[in-house]
N, C-alpha and C positions, 0 to 999 in steps of 0.2 A: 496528478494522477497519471499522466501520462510519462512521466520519468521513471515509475514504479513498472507500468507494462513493459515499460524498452529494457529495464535493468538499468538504465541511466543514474549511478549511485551519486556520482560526481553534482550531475543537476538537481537532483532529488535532496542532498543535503544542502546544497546552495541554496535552493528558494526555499528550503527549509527556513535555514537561517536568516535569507532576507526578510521574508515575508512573516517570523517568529509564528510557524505553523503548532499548531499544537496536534499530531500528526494522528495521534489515537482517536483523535474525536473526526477525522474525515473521513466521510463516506459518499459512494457514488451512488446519486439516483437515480438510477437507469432502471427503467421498467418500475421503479417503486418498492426496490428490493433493498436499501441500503445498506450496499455492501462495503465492507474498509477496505482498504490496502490492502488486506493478505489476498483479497479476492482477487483484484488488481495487479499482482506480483505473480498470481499461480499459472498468470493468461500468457507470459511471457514464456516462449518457445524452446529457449535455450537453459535447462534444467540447474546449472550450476548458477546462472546471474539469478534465478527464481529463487534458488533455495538462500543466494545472498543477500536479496533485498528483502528475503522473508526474516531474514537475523536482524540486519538495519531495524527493520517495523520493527521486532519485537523490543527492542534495545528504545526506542522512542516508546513503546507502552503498547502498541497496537494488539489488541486483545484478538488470539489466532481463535477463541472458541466463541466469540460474537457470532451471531444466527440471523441471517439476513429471513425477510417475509417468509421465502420455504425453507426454514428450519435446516 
């Protein structure tokens, strides 16, 4: 999760592949909303690493229309 906020593509695919993350299916429970990745990628300050680790997600299956608790 945290490699997804920083834009860190590099570690984000590594512990991918250590840890054989199946990446569509993780979500963060904060507050009870759980949100995926794309939510996690949007938070990330610098518009050009956001919009590349929003490609990454999608290419792994991360479904961009998933609806966390408020819709």
């Amino acid at each position: 999760m945290e490699a997804v906020k920083t834009g860190d593509i590099e570690r984000f695919t590594a512990e991918q592949r250590k840890y054989n993350i199946e990446v569509r299916d993780v979500t963060s429970d904060i507050s009870s909303f759980k949100q995926n990745l794309i939510f996690a990628a949007i938070q990330n300050q610098n518009e050009d690493h956001a919009i590349h680790m929003i490609k990454i997600l999608m290419e792994f299956g991360v479904d961009v229309l998933q609806k966390d608790n408020l819709k």
